[in-house]
DODRENKE-161887 format. One record per residue (C-alpha): x, y, z; residue number from 1. Coordinates in steps of 0.1 Angstrom, whole numbers, plus 2048, in hexadecimal, padded with zeros to 3 digits. Layout:
<sites>
   X   Y   Z pos
   X   Y   Z NUM
...
</sites>
This chain:
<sites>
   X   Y   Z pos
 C8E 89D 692   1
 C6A 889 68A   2
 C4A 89C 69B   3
 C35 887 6B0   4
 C15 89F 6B0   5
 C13 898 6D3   6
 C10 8B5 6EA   7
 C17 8BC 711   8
 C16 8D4 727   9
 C30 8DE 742  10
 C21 8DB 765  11
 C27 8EE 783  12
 C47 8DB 78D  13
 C52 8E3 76C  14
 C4F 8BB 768  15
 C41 8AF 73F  16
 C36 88A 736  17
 C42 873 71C  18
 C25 866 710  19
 C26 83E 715  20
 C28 836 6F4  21
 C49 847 6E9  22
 C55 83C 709  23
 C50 819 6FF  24
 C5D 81D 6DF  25
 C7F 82F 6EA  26
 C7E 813 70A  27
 C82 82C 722  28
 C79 821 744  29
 C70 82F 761  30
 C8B 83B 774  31
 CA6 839 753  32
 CBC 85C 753  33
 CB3 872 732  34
 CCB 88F 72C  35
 CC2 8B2 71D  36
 CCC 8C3 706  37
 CC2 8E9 6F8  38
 CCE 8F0 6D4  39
 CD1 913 6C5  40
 CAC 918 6BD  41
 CA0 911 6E1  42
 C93 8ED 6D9  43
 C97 8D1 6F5  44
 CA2 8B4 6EF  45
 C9C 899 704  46
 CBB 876 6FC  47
 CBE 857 712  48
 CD9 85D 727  49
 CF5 844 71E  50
 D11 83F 739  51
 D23 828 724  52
 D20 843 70B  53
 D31 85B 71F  54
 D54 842 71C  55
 D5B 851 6F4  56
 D7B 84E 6EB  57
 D85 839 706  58
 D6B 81C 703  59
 D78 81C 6D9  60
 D99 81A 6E2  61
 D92 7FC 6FB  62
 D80 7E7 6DB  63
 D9D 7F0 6C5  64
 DB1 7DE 6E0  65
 D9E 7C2 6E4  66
 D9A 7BE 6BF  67
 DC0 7C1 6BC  68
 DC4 7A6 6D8  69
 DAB 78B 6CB  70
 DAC 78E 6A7  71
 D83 791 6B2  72
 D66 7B1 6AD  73
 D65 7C3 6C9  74
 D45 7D7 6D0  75
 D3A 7EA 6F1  76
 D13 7ED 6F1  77
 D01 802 70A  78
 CDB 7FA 713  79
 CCE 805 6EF  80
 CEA 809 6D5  81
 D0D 7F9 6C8  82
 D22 819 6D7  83
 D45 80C 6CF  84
 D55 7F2 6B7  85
 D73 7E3 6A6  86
 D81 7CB 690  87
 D63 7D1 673  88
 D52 7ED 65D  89
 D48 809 67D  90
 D2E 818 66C  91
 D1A 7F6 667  92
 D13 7F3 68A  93
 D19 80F 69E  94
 CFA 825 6B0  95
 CE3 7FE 69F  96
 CCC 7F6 6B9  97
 CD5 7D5 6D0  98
 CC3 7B8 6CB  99
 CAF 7A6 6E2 100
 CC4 78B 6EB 101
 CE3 7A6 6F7 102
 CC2 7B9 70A 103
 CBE 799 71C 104
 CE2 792 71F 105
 CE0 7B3 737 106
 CC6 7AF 745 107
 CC7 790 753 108
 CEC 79A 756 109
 CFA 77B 74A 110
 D1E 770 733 111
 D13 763 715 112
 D25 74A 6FD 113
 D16 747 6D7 114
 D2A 72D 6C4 115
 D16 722 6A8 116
 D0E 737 687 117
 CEF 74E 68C 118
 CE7 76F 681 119
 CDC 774 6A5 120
 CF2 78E 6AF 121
 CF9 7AA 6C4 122
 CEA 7C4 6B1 123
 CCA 7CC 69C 124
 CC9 7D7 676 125
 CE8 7C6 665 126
 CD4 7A7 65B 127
 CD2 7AC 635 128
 CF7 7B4 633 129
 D0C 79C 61E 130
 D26 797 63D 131
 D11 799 65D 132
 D16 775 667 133
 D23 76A 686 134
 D36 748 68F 135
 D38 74E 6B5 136
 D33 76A 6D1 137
 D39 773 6F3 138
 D25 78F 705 139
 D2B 79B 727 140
 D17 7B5 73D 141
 D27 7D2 747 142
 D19 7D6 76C 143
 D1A 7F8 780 144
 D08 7F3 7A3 145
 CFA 7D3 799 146
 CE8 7E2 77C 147
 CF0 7D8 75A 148
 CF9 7F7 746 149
 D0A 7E9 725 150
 D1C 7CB 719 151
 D3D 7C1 70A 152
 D39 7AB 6EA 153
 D53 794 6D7 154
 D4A 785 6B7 155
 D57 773 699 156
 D4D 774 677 157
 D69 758 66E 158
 D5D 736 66A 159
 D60 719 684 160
 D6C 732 69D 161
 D64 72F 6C0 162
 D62 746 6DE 163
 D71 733 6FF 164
 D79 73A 720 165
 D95 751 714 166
 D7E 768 707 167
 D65 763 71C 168
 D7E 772 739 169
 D89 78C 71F 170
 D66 796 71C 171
 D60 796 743 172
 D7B 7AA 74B 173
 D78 7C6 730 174
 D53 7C7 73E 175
 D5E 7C9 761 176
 D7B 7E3 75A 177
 D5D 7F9 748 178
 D49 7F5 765 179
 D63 805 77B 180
 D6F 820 763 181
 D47 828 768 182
 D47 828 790 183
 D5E 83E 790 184
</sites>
């Protein structure tokens, strides 16, 4: 855990502020859900509340299936942070930061269709590696009560590929299918 040096106090609704510059930093907004946690030696702990988070096993298990079904990577990103993924090294981009062009994808709650060669890609801090090229991507919105919460992402590493209206509706409907399993 890194010390800010800021301090606040409680006030009398029991109510503290995040100062506006870690708030910024950690993009939390007004009105986003943080949940709580305690640990052992009584220290707080304040974590964006991730409802895609919350599918686990399940939303890994739905990747593995799309990977399985389209030969493509399969990754399930939530508002911040690669949460699932399949059909490549796990540990290279699971819990990396999106990148501003998924952020815009859901937010402006959009499909998107990459087929061109670009290290523009879903996720942030893979740029240096060796095999973090991309051929072509699809990236669809997960949306909950017309709020983007997450998106599904197919990509391809293999030259010349191409993502079409196949995965395109492949994308769609594992976002829409997350969607519900979150409504619920």
């Amino acid at each position: 855990m890194k010390a800010t040096g800021v301090v606040r106090r409680i006030d009398d609704l029991g109510r503290v502020v995040i100062p506006k510059e870690i708030r910024r930093t950690m993009r939390i907004r007004e009105g986003e859900p943080l949940e709580i946690f305690v640990d052992r030696d009584g220290e707080v702990i304040l974590k964006k509340y991730s409802p895609i988070g919350e599918l686990g096993e399940f939303g890994q298990e739905y990747v593995d299936s799309l990977t399985e079904v389209t030969g493509h990577i399969a990754c399930i990103l939530d508002n911040d942070a690669v949460v699932a993924v399949s059909g490549t090294k796990e540990s290279k981009f699971i819990d990396k930061p999106i990148s501003d062009m998924a952020r815009k994808v859901i937010d402006e709650q959009e499909i998107k269709i990459i087929n061109q060669e670009t290290d523009n890609i879903f996720c942030e801090g893979i740029y240096d590696e060796e095999d973090s090229k991309f051929f072509a991507q699809v990236l669809a919105p997960i949306i909950v009560a017309e709020e983007a919460i997450g998106a599904v992402v197919l990509a391809s590493q293999q030259e010349r590929a191409q993502m079409e209206q196949l995965e395109e509706k492949l994308a769609n409907t594992a976002a829409g299918f997350l969607a519900k399993q979150m409504d619920k």
